[in-house]
CHARMM internal coordinates of N, CA and C (Angstrom, degrees):
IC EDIT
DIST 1 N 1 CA 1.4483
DIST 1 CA 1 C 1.5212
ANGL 1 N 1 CA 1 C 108.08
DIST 1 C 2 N 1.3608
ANGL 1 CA 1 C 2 N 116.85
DIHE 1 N 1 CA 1 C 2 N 102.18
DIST 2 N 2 CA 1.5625
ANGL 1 C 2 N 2 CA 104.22
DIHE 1 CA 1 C 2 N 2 CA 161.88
DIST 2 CA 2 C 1.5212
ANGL 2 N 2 CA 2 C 133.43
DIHE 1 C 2 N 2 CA 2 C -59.81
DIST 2 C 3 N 0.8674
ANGL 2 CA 2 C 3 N 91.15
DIHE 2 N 2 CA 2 C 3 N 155.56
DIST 3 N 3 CA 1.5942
ANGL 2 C 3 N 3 CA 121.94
DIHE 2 CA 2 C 3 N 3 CA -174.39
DIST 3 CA 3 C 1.5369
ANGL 3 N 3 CA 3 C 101.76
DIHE 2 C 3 N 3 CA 3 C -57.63
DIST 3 C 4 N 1.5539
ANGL 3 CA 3 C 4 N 126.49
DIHE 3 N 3 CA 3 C 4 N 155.34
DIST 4 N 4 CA 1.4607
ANGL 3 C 4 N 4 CA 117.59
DIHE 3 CA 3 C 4 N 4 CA 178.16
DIST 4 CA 4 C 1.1118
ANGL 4 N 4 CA 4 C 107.45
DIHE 3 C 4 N 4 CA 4 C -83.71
DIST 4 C 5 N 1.5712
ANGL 4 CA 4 C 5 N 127.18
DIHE 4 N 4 CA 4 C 5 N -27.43
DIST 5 N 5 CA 1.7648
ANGL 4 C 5 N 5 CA 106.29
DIHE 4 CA 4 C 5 N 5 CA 166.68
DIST 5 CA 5 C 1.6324
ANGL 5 N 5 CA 5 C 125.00
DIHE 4 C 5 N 5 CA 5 C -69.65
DIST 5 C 6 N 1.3349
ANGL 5 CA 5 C 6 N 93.73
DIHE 5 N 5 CA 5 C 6 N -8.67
DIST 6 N 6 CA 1.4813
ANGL 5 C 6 N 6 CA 85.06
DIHE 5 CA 5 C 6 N 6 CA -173.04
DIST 6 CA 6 C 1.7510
ANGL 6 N 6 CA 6 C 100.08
DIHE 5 C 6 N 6 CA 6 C -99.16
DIST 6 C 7 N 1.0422
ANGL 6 CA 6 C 7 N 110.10
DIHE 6 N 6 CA 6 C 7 N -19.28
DIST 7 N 7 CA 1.9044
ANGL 6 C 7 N 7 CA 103.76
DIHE 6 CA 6 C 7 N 7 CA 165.27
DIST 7 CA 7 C 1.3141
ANGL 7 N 7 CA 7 C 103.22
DIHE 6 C 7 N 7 CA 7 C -76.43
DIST 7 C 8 N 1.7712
ANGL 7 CA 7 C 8 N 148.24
DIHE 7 N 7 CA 7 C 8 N -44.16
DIST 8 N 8 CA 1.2020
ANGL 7 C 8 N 8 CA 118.60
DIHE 7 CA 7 C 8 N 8 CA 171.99
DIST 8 CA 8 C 1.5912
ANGL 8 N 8 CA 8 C 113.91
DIHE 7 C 8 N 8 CA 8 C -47.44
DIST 8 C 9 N 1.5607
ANGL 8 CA 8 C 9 N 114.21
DIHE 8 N 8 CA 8 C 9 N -63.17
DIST 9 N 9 CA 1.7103
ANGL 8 C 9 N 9 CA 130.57
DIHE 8 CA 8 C 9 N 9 CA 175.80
DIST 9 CA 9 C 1.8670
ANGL 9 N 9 CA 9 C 89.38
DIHE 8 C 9 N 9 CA 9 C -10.77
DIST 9 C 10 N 1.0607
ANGL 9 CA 9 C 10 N 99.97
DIHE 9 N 9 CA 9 C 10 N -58.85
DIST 10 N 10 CA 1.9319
ANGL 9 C 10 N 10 CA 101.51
DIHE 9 CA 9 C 10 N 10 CA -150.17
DIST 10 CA 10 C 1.3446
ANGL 10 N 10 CA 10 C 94.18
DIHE 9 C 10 N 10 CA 10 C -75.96
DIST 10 C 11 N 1.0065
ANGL 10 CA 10 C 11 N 122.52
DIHE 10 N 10 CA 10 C 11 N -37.54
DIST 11 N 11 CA 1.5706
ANGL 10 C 11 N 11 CA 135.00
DIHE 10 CA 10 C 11 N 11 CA -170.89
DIST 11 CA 11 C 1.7853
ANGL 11 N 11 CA 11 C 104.20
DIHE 10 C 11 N 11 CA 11 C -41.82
DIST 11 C 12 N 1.5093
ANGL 11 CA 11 C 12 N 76.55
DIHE 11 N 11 CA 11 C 12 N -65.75
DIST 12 N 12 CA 1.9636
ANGL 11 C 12 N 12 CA 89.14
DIHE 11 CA 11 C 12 N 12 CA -177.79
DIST 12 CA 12 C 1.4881
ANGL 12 N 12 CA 12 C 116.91
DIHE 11 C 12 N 12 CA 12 C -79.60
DIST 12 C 13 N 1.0919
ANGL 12 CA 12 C 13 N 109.29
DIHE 12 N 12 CA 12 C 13 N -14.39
DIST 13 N 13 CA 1.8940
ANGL 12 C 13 N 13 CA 104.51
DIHE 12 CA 12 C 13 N 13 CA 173.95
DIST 13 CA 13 C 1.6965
ANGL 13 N 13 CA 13 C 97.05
DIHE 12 C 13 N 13 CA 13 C -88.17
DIST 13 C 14 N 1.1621
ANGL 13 CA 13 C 14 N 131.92
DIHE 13 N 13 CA 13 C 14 N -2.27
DIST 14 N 14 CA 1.4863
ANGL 13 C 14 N 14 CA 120.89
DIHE 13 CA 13 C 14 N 14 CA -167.02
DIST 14 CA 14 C 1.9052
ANGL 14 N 14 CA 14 C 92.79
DIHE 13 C 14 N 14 CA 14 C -122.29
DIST 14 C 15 N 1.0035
ANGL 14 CA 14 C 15 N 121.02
DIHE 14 N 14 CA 14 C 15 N -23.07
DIST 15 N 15 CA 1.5446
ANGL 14 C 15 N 15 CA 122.88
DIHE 14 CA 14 C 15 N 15 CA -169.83
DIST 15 CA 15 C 1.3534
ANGL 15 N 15 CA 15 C 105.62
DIHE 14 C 15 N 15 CA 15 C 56.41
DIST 15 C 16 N 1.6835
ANGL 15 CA 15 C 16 N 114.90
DIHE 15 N 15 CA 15 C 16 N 38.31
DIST 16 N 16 CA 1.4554
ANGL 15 C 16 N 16 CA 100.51
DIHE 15 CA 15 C 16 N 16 CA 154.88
DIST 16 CA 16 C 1.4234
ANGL 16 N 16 CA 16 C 108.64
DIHE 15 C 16 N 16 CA 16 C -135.09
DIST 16 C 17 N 1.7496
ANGL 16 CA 16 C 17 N 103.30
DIHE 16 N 16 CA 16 C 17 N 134.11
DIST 17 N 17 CA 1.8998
ANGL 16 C 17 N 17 CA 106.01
DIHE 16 CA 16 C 17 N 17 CA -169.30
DIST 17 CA 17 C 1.5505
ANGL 17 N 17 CA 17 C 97.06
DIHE 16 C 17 N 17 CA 17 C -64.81
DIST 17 C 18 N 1.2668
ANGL 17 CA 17 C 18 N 120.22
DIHE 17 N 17 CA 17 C 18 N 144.18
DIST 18 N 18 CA 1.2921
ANGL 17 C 18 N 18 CA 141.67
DIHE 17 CA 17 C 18 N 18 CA 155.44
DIST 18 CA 18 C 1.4495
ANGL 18 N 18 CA 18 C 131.53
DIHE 17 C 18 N 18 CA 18 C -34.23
DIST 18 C 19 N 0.9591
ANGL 18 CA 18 C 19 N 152.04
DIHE 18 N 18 CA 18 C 19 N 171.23
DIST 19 N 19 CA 1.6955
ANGL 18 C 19 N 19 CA 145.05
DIHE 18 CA 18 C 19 N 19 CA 150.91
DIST 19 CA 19 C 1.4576
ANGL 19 N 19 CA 19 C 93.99
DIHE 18 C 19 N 19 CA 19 C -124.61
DIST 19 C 20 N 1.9792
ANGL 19 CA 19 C 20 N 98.79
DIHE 19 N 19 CA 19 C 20 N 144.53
DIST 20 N 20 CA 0.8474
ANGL 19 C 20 N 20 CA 114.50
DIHE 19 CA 19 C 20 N 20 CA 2.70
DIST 20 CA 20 C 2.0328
ANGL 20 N 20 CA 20 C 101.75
DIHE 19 C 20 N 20 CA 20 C -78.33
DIST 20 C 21 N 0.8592
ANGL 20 CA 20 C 21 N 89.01
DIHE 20 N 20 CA 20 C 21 N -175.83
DIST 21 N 21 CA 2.1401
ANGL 20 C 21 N 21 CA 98.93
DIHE 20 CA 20 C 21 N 21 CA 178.15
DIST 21 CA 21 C 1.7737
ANGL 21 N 21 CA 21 C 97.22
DIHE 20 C 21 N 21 CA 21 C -80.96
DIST 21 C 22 N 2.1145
ANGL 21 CA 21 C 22 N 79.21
DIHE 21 N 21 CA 21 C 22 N 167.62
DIST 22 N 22 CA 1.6017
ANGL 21 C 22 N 22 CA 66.79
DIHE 21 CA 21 C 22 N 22 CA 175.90
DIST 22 CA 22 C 1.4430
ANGL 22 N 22 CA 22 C 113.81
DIHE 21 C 22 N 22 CA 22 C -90.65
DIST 22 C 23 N 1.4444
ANGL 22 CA 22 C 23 N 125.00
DIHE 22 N 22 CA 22 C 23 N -21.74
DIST 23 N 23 CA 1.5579
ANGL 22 C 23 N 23 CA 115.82
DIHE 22 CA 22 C 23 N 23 CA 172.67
DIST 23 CA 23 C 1.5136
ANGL 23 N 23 CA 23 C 119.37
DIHE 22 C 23 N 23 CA 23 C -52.48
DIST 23 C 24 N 1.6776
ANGL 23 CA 23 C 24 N 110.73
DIHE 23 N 23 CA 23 C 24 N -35.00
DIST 24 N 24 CA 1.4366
ANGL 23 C 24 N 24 CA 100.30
DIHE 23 CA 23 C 24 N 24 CA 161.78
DIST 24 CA 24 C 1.2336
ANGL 24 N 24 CA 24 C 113.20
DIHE 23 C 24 N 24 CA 24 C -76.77
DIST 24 C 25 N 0.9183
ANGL 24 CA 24 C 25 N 173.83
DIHE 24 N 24 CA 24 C 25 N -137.14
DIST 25 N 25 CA 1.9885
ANGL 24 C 25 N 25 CA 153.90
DIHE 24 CA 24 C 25 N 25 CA -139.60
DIST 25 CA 25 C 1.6977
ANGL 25 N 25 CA 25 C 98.84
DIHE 24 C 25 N 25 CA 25 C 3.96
DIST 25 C 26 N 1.2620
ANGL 25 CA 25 C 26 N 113.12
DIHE 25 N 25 CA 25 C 26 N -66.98
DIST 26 N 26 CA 1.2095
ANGL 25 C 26 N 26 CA 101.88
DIHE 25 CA 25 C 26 N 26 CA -172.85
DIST 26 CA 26 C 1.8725
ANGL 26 N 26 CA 26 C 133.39
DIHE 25 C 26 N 26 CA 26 C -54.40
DIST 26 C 27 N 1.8154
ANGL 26 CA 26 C 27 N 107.71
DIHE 26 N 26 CA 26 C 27 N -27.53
DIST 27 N 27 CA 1.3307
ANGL 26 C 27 N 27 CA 110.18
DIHE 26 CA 26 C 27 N 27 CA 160.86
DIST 27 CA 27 C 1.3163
ANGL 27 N 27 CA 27 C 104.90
DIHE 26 C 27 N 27 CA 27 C -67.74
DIST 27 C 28 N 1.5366
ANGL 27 CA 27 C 28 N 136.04
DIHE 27 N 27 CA 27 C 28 N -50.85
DIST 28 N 28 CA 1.1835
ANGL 27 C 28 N 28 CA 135.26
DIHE 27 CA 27 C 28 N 28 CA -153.24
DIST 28 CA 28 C 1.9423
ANGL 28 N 28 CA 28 C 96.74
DIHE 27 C 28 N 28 CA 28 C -74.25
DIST 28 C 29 N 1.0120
ANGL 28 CA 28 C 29 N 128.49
DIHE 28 N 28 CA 28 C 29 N -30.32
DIST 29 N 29 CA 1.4991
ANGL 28 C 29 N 29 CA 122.61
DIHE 28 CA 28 C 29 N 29 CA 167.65
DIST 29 CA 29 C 1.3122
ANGL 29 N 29 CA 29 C 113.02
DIHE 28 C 29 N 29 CA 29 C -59.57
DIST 29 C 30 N 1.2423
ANGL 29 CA 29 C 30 N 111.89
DIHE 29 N 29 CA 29 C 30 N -44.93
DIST 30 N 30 CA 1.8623
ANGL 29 C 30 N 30 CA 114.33
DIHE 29 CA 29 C 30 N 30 CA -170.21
DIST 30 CA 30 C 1.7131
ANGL 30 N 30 CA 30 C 93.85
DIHE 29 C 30 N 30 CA 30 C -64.56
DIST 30 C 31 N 1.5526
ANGL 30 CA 30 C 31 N 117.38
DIHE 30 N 30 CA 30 C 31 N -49.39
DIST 31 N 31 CA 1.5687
ANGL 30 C 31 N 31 CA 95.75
DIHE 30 CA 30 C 31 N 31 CA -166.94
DIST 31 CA 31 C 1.7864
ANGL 31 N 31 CA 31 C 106.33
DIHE 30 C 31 N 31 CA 31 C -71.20
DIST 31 C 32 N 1.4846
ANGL 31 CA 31 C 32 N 117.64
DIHE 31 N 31 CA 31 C 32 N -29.81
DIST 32 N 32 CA 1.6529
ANGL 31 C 32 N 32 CA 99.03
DIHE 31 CA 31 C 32 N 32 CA 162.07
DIST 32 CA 32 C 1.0791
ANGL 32 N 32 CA 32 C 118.38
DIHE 31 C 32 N 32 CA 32 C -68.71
DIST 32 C 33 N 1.2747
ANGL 32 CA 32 C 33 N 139.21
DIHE 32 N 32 CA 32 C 33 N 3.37
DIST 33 N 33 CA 1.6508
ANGL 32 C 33 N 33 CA 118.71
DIHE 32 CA 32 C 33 N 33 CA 168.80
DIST 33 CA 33 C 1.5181
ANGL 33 N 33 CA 33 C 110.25
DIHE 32 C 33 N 33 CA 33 C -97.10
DIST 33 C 34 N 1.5898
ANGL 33 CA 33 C 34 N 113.92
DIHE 33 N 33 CA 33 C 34 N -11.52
DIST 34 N 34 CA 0.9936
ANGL 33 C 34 N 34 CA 117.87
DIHE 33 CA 33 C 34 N 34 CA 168.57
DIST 34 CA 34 C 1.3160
ANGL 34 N 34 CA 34 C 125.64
DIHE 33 C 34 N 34 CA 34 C -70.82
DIST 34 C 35 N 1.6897
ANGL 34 CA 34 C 35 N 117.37
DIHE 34 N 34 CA 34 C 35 N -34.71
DIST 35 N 35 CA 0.6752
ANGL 34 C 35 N 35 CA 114.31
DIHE 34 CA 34 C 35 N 35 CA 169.93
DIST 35 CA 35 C 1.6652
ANGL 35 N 35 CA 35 C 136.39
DIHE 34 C 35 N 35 CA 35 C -69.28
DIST 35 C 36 N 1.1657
ANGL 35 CA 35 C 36 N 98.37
DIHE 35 N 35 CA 35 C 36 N -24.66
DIST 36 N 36 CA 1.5200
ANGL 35 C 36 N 36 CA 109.35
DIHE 35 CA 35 C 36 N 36 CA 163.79
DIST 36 CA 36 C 1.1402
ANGL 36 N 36 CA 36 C 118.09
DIHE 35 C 36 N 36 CA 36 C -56.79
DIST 36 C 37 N 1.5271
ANGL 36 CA 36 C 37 N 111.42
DIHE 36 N 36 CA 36 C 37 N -58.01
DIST 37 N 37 CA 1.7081
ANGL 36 C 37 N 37 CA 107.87
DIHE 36 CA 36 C 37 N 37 CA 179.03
DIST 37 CA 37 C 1.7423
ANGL 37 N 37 CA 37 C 115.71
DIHE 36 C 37 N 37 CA 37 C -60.73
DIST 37 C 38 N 1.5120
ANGL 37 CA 37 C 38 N 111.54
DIHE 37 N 37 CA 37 C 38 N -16.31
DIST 38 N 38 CA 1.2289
ANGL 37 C 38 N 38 CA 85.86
DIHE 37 CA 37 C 38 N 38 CA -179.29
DIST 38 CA 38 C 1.5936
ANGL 38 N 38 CA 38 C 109.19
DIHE 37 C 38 N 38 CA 38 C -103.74
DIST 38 C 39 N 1.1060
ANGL 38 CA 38 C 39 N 123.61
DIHE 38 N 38 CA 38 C 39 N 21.45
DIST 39 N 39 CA 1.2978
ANGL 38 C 39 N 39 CA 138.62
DIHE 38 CA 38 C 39 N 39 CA 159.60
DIST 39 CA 39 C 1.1533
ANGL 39 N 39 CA 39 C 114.02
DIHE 38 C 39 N 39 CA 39 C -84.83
DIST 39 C 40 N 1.7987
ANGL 39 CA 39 C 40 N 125.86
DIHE 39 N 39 CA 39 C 40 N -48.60
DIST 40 N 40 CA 1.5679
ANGL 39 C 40 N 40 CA 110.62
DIHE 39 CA 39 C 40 N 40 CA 165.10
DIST 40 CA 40 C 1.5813
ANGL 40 N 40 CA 40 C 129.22
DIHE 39 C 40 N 40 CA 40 C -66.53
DIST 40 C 41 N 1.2565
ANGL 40 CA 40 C 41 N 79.19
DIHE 40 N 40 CA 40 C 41 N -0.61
DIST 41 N 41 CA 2.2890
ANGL 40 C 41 N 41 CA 84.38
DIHE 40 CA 40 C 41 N 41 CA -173.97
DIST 41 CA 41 C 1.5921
ANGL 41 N 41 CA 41 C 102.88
DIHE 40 C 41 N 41 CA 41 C -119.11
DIST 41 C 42 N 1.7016
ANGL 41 CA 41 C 42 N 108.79
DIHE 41 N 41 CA 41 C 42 N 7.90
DIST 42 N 42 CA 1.3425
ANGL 41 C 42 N 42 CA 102.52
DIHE 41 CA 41 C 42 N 42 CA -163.63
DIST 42 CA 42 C 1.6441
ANGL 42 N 42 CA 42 C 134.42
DIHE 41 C 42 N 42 CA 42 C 6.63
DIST 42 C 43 N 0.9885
ANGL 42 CA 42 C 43 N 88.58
DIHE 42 N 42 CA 42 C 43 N 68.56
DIST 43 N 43 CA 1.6403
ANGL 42 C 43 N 43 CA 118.08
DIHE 42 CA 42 C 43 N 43 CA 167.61
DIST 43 CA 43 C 1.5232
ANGL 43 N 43 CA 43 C 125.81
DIHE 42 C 43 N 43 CA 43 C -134.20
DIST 43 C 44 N 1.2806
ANGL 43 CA 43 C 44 N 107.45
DIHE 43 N 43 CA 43 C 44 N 161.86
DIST 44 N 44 CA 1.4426
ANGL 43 C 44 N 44 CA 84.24
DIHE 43 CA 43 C 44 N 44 CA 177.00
DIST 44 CA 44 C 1.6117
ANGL 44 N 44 CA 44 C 92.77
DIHE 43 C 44 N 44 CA 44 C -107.53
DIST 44 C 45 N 1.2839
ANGL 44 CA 44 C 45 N 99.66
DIHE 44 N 44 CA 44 C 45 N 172.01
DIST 45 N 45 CA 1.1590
ANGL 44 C 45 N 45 CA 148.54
DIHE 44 CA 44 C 45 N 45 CA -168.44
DIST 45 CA 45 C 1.4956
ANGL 45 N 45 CA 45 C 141.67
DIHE 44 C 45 N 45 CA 45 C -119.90
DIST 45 C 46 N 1.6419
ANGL 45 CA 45 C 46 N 124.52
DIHE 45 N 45 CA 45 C 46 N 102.50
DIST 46 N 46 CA 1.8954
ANGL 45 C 46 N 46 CA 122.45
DIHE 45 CA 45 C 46 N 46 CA -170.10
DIST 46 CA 46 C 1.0898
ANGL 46 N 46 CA 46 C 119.27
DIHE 45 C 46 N 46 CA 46 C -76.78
DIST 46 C 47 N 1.1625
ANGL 46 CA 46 C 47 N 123.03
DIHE 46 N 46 CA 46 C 47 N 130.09
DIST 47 N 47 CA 1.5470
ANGL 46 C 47 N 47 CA 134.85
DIHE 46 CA 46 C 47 N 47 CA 176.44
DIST 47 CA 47 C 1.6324
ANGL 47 N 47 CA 47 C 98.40
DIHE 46 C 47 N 47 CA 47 C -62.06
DIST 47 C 48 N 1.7284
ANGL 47 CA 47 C 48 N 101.22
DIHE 47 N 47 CA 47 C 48 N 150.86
DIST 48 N 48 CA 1.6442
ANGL 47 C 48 N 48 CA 102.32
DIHE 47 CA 47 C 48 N 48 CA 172.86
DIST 48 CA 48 C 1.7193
ANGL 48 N 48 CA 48 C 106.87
DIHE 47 C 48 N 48 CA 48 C -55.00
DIST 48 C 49 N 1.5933
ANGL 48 CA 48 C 49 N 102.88
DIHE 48 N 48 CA 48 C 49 N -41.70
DIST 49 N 49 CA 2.4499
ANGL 48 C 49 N 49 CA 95.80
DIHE 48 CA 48 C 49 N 49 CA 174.97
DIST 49 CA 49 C 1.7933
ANGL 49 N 49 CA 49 C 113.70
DIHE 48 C 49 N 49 CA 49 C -61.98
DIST 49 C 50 N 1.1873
ANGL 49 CA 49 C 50 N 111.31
DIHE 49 N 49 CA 49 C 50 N -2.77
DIST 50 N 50 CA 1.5030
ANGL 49 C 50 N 50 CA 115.79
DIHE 49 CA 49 C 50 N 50 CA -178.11
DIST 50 CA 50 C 1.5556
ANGL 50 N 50 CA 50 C 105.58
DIHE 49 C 50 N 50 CA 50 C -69.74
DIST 50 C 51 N 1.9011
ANGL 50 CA 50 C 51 N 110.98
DIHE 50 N 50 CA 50 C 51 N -39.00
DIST 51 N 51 CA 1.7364
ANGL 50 C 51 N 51 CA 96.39
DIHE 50 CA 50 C 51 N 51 CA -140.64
DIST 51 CA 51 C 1.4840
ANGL 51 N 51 CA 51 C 80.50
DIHE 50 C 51 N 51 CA 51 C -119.00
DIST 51 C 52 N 1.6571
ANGL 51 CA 51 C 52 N 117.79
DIHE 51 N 51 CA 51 C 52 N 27.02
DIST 52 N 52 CA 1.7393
ANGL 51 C 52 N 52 CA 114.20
DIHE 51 CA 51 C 52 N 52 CA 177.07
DIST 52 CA 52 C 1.4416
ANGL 52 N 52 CA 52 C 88.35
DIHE 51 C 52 N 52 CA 52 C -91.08
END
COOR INIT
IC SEED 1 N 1 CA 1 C
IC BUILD
């Protein structure tokens, strides 16, 4: 299993983005931070695709 610098490294010498991407990490972070907050307010809580 490589290392995450060495999958960006390849990433950019090959010009092809990786999976998963980084915008996907980045949705998948927003719903864990969501989930946290709605664990400290125990409530639930709408995703930004909830209120489209």
């Amino acid at each position: 299993m490589p290392a995450n610098y060495q999958r960006f490294i390849d990433a950019v010498r090959n010009g092809v983005q990786a999976e998963p991407s980084f915008r996907h990490a980045a949705e998948l972070q927003k719903v864990l931070d969501l989930a946290v907050v709605s664990d400290e307010k125990r409530a639930e809580l709408s995703t930004h695709a909830d209120m489209q």
